[in-house]
KOLVO-662922 format. One record per residue (C-alpha): residue in three letters; x, y, z negated. Coordinates in steps of 0.02 Angstrom, whole numbers, plus 50000, padded with zeros to 5 digits. Layout:
N
<node type="ALA" px="X" py="Y" pz="Z"/>
...
% end
This chain:
380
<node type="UNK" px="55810" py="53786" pz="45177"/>
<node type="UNK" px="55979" py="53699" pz="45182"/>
<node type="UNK" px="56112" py="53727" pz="45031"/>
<node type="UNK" px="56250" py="53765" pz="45144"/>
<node type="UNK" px="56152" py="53846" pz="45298"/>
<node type="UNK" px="56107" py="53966" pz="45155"/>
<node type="UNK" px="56278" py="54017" pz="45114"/>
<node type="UNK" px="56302" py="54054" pz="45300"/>
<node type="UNK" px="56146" py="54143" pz="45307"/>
<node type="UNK" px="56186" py="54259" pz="45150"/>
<node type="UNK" px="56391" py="54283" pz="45201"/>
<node type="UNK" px="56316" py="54371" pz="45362"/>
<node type="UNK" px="56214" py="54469" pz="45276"/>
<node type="UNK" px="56350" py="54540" pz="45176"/>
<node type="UNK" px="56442" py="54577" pz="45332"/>
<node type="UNK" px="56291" py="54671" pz="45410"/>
<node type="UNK" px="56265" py="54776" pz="45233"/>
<node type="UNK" px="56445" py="54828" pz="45244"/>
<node type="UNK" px="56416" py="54857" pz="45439"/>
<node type="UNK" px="56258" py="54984" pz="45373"/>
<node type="UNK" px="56358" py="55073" pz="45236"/>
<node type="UNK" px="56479" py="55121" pz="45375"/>
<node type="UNK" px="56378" py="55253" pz="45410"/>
<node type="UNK" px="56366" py="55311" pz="45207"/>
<node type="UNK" px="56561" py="55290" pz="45184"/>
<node type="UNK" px="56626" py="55381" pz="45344"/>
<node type="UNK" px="56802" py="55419" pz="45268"/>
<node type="UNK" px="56949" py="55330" pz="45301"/>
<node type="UNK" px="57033" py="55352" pz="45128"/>
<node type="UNK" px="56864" py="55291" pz="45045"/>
<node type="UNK" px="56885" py="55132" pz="45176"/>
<node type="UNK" px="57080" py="55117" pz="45135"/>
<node type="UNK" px="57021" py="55123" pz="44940"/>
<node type="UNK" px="56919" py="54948" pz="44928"/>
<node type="UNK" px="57064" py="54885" pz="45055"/>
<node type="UNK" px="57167" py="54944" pz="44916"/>
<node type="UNK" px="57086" py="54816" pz="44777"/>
<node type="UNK" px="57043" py="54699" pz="44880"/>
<node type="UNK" px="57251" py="54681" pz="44919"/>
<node type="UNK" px="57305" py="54732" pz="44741"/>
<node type="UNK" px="57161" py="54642" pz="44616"/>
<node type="UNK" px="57040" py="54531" pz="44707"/>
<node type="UNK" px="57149" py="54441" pz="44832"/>
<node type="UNK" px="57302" py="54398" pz="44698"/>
<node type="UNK" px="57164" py="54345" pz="44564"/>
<node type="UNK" px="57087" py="54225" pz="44680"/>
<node type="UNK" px="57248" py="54157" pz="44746"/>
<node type="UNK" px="57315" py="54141" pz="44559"/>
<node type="UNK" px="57147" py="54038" pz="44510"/>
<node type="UNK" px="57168" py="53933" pz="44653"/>
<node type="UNK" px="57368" py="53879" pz="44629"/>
<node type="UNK" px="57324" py="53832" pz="44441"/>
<node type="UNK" px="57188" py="53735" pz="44492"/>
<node type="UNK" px="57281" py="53625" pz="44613"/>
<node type="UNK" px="57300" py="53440" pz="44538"/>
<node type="UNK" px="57426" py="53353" pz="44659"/>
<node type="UNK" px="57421" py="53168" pz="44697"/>
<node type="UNK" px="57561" py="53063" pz="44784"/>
<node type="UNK" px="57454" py="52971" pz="44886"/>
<node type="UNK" px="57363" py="53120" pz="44954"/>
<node type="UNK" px="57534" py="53212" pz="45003"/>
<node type="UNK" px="57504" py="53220" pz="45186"/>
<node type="UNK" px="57341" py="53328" pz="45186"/>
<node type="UNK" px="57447" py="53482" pz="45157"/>
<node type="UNK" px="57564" py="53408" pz="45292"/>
<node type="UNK" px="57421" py="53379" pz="45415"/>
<node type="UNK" px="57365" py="53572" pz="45370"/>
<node type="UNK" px="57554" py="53649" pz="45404"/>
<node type="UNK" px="57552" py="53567" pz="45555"/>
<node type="UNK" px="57377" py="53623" pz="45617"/>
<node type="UNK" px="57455" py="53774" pz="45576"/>
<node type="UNK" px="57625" py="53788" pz="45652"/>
<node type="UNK" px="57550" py="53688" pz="45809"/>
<node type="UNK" px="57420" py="53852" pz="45832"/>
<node type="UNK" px="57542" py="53964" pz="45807"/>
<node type="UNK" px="57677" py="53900" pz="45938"/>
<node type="UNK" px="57528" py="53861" pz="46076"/>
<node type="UNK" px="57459" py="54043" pz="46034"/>
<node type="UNK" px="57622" py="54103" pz="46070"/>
<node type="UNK" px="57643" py="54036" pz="46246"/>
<node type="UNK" px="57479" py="54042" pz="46311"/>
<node type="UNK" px="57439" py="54226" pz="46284"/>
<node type="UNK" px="57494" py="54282" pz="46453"/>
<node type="UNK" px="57353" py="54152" pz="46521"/>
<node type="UNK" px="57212" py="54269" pz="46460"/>
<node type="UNK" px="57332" py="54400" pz="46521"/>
<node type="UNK" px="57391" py="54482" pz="46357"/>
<node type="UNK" px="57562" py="54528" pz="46309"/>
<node type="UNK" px="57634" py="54406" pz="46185"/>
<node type="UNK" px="57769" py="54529" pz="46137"/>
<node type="UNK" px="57620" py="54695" pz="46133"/>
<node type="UNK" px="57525" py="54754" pz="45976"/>
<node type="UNK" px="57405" py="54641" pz="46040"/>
<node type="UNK" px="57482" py="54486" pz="46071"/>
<node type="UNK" px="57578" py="54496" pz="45889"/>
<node type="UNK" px="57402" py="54524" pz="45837"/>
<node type="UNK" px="57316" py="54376" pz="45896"/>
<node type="UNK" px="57472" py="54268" pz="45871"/>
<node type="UNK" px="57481" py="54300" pz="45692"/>
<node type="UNK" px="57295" py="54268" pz="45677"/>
<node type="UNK" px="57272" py="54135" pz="45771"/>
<node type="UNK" px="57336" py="54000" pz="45691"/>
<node type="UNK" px="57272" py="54045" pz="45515"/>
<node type="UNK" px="57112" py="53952" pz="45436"/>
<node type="UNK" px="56976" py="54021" pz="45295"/>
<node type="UNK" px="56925" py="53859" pz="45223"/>
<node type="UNK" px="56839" py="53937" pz="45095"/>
<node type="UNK" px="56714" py="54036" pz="45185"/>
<node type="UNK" px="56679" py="53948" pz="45346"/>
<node type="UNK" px="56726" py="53742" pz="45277"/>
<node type="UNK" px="56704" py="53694" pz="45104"/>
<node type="UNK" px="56509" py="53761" pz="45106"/>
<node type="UNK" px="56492" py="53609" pz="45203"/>
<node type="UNK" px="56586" py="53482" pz="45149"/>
<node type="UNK" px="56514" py="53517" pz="44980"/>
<node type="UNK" px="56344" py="53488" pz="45032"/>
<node type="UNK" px="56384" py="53351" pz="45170"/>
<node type="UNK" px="56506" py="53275" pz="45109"/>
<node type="UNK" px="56578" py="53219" pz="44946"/>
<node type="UNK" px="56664" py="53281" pz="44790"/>
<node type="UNK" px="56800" py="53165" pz="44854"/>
<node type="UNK" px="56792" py="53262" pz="45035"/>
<node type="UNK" px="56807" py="53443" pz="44949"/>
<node type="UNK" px="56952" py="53373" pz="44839"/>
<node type="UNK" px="57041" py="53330" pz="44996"/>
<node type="UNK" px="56996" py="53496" pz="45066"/>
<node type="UNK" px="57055" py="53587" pz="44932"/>
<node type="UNK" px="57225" py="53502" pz="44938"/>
<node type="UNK" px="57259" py="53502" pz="45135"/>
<node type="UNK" px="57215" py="53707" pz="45083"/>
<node type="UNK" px="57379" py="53704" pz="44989"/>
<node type="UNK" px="57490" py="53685" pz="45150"/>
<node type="UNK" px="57361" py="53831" pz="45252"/>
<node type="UNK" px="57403" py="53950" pz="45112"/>
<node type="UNK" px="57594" py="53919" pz="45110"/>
<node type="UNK" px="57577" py="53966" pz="45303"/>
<node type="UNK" px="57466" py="54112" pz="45284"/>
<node type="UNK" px="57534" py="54193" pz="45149"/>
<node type="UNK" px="57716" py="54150" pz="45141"/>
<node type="UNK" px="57772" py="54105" pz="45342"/>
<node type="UNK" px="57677" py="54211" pz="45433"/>
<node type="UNK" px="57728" py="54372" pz="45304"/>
<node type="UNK" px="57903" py="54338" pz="45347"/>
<node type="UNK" px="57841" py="54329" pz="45515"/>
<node type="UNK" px="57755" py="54486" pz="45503"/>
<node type="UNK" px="57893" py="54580" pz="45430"/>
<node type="UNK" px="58019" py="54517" pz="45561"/>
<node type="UNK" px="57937" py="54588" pz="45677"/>
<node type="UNK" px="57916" py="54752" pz="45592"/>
<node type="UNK" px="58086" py="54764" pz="45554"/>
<node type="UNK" px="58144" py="54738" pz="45732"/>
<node type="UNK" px="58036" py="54856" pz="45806"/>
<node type="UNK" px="58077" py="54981" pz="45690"/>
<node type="UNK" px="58286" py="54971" pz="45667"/>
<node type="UNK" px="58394" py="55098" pz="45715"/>
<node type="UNK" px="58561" py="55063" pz="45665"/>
<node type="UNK" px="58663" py="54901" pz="45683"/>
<node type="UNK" px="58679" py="54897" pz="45511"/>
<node type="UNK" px="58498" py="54885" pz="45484"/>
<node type="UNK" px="58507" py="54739" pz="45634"/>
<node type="UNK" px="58633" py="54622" pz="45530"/>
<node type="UNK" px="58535" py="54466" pz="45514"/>
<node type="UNK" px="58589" py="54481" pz="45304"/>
<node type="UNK" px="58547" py="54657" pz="45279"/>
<node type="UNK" px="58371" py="54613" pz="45374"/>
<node type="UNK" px="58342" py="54460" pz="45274"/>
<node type="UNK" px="58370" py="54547" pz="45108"/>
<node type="UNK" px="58239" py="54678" pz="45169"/>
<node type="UNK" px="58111" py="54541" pz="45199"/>
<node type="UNK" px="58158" py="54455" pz="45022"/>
<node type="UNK" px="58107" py="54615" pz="44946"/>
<node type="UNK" px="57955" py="54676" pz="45044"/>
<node type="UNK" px="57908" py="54476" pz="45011"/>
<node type="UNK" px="57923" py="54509" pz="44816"/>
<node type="UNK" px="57843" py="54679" pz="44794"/>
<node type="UNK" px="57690" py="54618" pz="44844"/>
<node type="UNK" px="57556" py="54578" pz="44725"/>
<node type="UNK" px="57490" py="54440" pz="44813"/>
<node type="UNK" px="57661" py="54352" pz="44812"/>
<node type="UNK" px="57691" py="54406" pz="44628"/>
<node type="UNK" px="57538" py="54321" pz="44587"/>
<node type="UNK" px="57583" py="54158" pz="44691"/>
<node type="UNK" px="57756" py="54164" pz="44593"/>
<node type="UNK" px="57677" py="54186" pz="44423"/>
<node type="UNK" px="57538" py="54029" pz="44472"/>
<node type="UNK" px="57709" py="53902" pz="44521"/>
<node type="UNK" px="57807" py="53963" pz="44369"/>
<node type="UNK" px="57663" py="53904" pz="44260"/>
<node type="UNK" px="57638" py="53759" pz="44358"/>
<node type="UNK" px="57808" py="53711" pz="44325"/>
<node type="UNK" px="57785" py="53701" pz="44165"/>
<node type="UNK" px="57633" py="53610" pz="44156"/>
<node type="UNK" px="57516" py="53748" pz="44117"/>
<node type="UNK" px="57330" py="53755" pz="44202"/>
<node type="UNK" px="57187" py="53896" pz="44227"/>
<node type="UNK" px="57121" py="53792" pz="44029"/>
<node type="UNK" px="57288" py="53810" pz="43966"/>
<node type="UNK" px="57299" py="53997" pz="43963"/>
<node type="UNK" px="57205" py="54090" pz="43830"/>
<node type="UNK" px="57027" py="54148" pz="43858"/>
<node type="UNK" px="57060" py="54351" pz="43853"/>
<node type="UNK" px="57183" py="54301" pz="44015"/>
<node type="UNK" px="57071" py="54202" pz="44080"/>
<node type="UNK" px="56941" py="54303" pz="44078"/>
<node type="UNK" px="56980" py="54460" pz="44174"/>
<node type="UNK" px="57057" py="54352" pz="44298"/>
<node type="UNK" px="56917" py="54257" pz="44325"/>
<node type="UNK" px="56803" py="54396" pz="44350"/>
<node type="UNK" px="56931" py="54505" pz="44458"/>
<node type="UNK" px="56939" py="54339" pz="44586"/>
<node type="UNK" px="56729" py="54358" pz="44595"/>
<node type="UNK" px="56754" py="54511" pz="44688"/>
<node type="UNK" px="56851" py="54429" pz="44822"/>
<node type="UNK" px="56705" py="54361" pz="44942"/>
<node type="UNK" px="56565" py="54485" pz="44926"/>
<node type="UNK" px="56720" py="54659" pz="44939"/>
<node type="UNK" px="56806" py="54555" pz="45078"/>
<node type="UNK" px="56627" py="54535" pz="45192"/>
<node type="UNK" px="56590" py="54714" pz="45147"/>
<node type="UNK" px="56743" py="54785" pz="45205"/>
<node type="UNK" px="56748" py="54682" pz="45388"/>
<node type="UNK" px="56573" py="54766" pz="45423"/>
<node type="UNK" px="56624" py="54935" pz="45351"/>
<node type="UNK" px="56778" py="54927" pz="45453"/>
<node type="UNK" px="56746" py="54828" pz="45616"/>
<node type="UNK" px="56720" py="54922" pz="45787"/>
<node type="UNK" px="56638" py="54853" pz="45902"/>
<node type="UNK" px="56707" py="54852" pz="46072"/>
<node type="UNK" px="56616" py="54735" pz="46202"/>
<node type="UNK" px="56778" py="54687" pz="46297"/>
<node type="UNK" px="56870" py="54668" pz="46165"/>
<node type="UNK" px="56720" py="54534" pz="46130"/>
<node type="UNK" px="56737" py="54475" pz="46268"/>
<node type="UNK" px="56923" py="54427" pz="46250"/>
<node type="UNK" px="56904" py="54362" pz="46063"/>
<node type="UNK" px="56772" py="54228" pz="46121"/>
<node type="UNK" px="56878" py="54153" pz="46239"/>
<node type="UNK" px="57014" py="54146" pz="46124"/>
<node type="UNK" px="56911" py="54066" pz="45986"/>
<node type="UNK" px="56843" py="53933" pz="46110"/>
<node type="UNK" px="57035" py="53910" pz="46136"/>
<node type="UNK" px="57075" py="53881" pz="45984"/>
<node type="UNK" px="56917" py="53753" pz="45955"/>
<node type="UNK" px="56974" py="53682" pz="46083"/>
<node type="UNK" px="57142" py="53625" pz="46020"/>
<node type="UNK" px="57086" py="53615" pz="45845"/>
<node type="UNK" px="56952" py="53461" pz="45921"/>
<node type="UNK" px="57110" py="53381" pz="46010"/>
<node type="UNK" px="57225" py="53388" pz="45858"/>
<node type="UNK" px="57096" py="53291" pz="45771"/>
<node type="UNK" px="57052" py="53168" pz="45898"/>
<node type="UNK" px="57221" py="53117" pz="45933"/>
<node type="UNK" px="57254" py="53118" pz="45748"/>
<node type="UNK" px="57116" py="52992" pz="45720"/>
<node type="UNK" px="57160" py="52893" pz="45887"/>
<node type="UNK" px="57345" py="52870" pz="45828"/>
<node type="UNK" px="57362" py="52859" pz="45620"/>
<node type="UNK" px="57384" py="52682" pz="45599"/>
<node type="UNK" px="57255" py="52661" pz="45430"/>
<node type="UNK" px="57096" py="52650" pz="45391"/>
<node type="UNK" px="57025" py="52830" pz="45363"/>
<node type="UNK" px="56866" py="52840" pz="45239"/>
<node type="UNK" px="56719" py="52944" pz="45302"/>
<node type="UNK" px="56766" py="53086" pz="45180"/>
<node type="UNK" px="56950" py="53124" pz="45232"/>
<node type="UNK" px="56896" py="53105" pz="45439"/>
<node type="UNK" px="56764" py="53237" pz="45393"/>
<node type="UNK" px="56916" py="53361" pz="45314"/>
<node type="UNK" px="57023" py="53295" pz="45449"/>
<node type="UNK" px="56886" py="53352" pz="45588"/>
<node type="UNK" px="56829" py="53519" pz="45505"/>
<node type="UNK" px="56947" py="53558" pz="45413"/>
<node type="UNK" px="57042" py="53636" pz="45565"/>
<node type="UNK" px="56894" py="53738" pz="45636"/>
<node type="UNK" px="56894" py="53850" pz="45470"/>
<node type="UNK" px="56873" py="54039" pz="45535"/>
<node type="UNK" px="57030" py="54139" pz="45542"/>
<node type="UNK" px="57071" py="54207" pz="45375"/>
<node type="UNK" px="57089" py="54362" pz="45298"/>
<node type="UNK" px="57276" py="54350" pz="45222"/>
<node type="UNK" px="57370" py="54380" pz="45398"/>
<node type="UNK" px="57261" py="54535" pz="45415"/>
<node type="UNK" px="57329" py="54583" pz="45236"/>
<node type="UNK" px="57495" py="54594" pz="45279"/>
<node type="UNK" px="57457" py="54694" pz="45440"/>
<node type="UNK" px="57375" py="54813" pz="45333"/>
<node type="UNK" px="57519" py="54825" pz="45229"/>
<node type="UNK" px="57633" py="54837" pz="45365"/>
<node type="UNK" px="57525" py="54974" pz="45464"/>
<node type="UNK" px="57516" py="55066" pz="45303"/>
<node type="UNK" px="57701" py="55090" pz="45305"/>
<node type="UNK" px="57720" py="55145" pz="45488"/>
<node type="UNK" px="57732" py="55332" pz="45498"/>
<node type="UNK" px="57746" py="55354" pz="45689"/>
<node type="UNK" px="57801" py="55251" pz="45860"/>
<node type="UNK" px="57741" py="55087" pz="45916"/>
<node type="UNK" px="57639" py="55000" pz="45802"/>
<node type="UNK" px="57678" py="54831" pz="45771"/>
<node type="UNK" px="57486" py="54762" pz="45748"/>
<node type="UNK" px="57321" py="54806" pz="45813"/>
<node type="UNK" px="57199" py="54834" pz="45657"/>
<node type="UNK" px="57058" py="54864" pz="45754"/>
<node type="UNK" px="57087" py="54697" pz="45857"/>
<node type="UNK" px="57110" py="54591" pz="45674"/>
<node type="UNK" px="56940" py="54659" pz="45617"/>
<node type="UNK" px="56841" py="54620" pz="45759"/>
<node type="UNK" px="56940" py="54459" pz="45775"/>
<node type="UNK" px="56875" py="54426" pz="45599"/>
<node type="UNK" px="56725" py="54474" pz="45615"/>
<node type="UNK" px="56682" py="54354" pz="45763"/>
<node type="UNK" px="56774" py="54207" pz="45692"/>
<node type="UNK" px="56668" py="54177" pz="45549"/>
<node type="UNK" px="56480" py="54149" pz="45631"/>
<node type="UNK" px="56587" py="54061" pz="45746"/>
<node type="UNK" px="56659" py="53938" pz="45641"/>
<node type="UNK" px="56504" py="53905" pz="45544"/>
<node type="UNK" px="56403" py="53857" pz="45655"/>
<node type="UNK" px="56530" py="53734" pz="45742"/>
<node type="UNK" px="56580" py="53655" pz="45557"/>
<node type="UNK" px="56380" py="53642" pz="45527"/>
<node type="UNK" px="56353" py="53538" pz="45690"/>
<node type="UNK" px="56502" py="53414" pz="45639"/>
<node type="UNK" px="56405" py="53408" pz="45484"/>
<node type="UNK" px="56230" py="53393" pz="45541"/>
<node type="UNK" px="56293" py="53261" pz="45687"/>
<node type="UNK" px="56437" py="53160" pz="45618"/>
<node type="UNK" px="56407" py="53014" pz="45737"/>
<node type="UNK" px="56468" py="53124" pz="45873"/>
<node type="UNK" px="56610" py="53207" pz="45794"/>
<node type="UNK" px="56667" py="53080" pz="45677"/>
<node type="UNK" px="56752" py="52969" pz="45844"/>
<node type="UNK" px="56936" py="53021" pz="45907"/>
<node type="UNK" px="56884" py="52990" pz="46081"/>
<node type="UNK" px="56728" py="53086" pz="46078"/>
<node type="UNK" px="56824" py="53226" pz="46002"/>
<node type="UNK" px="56944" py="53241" pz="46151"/>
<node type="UNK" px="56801" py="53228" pz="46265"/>
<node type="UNK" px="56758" py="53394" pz="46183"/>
<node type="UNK" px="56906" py="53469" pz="46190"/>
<node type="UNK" px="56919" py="53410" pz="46383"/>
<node type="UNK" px="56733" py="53520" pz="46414"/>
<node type="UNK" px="56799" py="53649" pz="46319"/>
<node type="UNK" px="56978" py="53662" pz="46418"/>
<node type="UNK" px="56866" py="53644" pz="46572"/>
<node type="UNK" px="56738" py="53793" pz="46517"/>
<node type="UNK" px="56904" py="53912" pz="46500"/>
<node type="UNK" px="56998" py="53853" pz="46662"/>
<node type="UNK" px="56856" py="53815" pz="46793"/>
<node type="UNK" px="56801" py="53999" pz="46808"/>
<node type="UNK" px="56986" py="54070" pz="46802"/>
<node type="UNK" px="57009" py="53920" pz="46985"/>
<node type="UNK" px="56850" py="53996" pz="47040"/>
<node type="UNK" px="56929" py="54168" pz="47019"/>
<node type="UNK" px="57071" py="54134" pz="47091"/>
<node type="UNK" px="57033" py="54027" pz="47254"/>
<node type="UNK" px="56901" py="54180" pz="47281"/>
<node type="UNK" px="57045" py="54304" pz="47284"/>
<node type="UNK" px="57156" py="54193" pz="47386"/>
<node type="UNK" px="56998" py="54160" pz="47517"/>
<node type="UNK" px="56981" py="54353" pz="47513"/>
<node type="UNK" px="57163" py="54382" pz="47554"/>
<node type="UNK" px="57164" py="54256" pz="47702"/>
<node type="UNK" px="56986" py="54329" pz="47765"/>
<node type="UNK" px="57088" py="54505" pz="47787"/>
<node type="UNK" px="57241" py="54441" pz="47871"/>
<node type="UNK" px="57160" py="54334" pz="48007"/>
<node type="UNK" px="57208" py="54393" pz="48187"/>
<node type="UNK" px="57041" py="54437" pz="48264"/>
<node type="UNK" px="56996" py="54521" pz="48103"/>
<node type="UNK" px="57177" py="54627" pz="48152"/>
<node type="UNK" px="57147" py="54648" pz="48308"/>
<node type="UNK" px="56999" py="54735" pz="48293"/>
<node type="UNK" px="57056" py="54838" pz="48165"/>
<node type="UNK" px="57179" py="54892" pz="48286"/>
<node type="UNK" px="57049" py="54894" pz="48423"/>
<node type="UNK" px="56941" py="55007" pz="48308"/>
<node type="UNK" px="57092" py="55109" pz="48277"/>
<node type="UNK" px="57137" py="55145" pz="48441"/>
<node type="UNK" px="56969" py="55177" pz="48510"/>
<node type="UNK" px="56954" py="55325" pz="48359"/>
% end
């Protein structure tokens, strides 16, 4: 069997072992627990690793660039085209989706892939347009996060003073150990340390504590996920949404740069945005929920899991057919022909939906259709 269709297979696996040991840990602090390390150890390990790997070249400046603008692109378009699929952008839900949406798990759903269809070249690129998807996820769309915490939950106009807010975000933004581990990782950077640089017994533990990241992370969105058929239902439009304007991106990104691309940066440039949604935003909602003691939540957990959950089989298997088929995907026009059938999939039923209800409402109000309702009425 395939290298990479292998990872897939075994990454769902691990979902649908934690989805059976649901039913051996039923209690929610148990749940909250390995939540708990994955936040506080796992997640900050990883991140740390990955910011000391990083080896930055000039010329290869604008792949982060490219990836913060995927980014704030998804986010903006998520933003405005909630109340399309008829959700609240300023509900539980809406803030949910719209801090999800425009997030990307290259390391789960892309660089299987790459690796084993690509190049060592391609996965260097991958890794470095990465650097611009983790300043969004883990640094922009906190603050984001907290904001809107914070203005849901202030009472006094001192607390609504745009300084005495921001200092409350600086500080939430520091406590964290994900963010204390992200500071740490650029202070040594700055001074021209590396992951080989720092002695073994530091390496060591670190190393190890970032191996628990995938397999605890897989666990915990089948231990936790509910599954709620409409809910379902709502996610997969979404996610062929987003597709959608991930394949358009690209294709007018390859239609318009003005140089020569090499096959291995138009297949990071083509997959890299269809990465599953990552994990990171729904850290900082679990932080955040954590915190709330009462009122209106500001995030849906249940929503994020499920949301999650779905993304990642999603996202494989539409990275794996730009992989198996590059011919196809590889061409700027063919990829906005894509994104044009995909646009068409989500609007043509919603027409259909709507000219019915509109035939339906003329059908009622036509005058022998009255009449006799009157007639009927009269003769009772």
């Amino acid at each position: 069997m395939n290298p990479a269709l292998q990872k897939t297979i075994s990454v769902l696996v691990l979902i649908f072992l934690g989805f059976l040991l649901k039913y051996k840990i039923r209690g929610k602090e148990q749940i909250k627990g390995i939540k708990t390390l994955i936040l506080s150890i796992a997640l900050p390990a990883t991140i740390f690793i990955a910011l000391l790997k990083i080896e930055f070249e000039a010329s290869l400046f604008y792949l982060p660039i490219f990836a913060l603008f995927v980014n704030g692109l998804l986010f903006f378009l998520a933003k405005y085209s909630l109340p399309w699929f008829k959700i609240d952008p300023k509900g539980k839900r809406g803030r949910t989706i719209t801090l999800l949406f425009p997030s990307l798990a290259p390391g789960l759903s892309c660089f299987p892939f790459i690796m084993e269809y690509g190049s060592e070249d391609a996965l260097a690129m991958a890794a470095l347009a990465d650097v611009g998807n983790k300043v969004f996820v883990l640094v922009i769309l906190y603050l984001v996060a907290m904001h809107w915490y914070f203005k849901l939950n202030t009472t006094t106009e001192e607390e609504n003073k745009s300084s005495s807010r921001l200092k409350q975000l600086l500080l939430s933004l520091v406590k964290e150990p994900v963010n204390l581990a992200i500071i740490l990782a650029l202070v040594l950077l700055y001074g021209g340390w590396s992951l080989e640089s720092l002695p073994v017994f530091l390496q060591e533990p670190v190393s190890r504590m970032s191996l628990l990241m995938t397999p605890m992370v897989l666990l915990f969105i089948g231990m936790a996920v509910k599954i709620d058929l409409r809910q379902f239902r709502t996610i997969g439009v979404l996610l062929l949404y987003r597709s959608a304007l991930a394949f358009l991106i690209s294709g007018l990104f390859l239609l318009f740069v003005p140089m020569e691309l090499s096959l291995a940066m138009t297949l990071v440039l083509v997959a890299f945005p269809q990465s599953a949604v990552s994990f990171w935003p729904f850290a900082h909602m679990s932080v955040i929920s954590e915190g709330e003691k009462g009122g209106e939540k500001t995030f849906d957990i249940d929503l994020a899991l499920n949301f999650l959950a779905l993304s990642l089989p999603f996202s494989t298997i539409l990275i794996l057919s730009i992989s198996v088929f590059p011919s196809v995907f590889m061409s700027g026009g063919n990829l906005v022909l894509i994104a044009a059938g995909l646009f068409m999939v989500l609007i043509v039923p919603r027409l259909i939906s709507l000219l019915n209800k509109k035939f339906r409402s003329k059908q009622e109000l036509r005058p022998g259709r009255a009449s006799r309702a009157v007639e009927a009425g009269a003769s009772t």
